[in-house]
C-alpha positions in Angstrom: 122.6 128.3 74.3 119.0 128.5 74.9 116.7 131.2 73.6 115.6 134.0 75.2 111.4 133.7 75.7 109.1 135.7 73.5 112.5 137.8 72.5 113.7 139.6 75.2 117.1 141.0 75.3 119.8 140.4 77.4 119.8 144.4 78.2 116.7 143.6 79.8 117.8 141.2 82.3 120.2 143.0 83.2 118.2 146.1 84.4 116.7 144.8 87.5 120.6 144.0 88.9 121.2 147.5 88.0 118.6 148.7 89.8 119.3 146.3 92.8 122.5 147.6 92.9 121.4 151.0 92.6 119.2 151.0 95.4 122.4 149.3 97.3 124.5 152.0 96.8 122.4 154.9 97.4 120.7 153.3 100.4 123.7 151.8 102.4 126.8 152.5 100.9 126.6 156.6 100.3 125.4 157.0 104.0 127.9 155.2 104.9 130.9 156.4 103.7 129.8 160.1 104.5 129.7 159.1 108.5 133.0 157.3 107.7 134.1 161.0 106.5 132.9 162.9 109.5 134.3 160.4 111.8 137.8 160.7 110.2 137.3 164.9 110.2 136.3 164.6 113.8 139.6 162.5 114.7 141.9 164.5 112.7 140.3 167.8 114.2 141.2 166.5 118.1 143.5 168.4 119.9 145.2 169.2 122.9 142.7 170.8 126.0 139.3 169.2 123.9 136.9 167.4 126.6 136.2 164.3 125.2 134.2 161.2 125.9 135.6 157.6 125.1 133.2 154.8 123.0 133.7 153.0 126.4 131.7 155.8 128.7 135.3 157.6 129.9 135.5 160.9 130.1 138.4 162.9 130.2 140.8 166.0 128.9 143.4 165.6 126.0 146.4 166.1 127.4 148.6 164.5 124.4 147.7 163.8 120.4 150.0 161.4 118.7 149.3 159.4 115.2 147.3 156.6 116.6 147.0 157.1 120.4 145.6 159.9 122.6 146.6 160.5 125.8 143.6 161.5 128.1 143.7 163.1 131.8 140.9 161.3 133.3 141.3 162.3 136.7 144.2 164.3 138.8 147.3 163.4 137.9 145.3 160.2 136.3 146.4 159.9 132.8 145.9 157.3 130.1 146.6 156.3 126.6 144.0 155.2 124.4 143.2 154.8 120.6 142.3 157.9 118.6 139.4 155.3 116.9 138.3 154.8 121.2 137.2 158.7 121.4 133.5 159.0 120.7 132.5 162.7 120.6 133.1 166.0 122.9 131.6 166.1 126.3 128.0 167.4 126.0 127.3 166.7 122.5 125.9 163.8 120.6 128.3 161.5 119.9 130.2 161.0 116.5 131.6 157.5 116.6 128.7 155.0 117.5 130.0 152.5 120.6 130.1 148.7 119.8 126.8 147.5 120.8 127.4 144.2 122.9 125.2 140.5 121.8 
């Protein structure tokens, strides 16, 4: 093992990780999971009669709420099934989930 130079302790080298890390955490990670926490609110607030607007640009009318899938009245007697993680946001507000941005 080789000596530590002019007797620093290995506490010392350890601190700037800590801090990296620290940084990290509150930086990215914190922000994160909160909008992963008002996404999840937002989905298991949905119900029938909401006017919604899909990540894809579709809007429509819950007609149906099920575990994974919404059903959505998009047009007059047009109705389809999509993913509870496809619905973006309500109708006139900003939206919640963030659509896929396309390379």
């Amino acid at each position: 093992m080789g000596a530590l130079p002019d007797g620093a302790s290995p506490l010392m080298q350890v601190i700037p990780f800590a801090l990296i890390f620290g940084i990290f955490y509150f930086i990215i990670l914190l922000p994160a999971k909160k909008k992963q926490r008002k996404v999840q609110e937002f989905l298991d607030n949905l119900k029938v009669n909401d006017r919604i607007i899909t990540t894809s640009g579709l809007y429509g009318q819950i007609t149906r709420l099920s575990e994974q899938s919404v059903q959505v009245q998009i047009a007059d007697k047009v109705r389809i099934e999509v993913s509870r993680a496809a619905i973006g946001g309500y109708q006139g507000q900003p939206a919640v989930v963030e659509p896929e941005k396309a390379n």
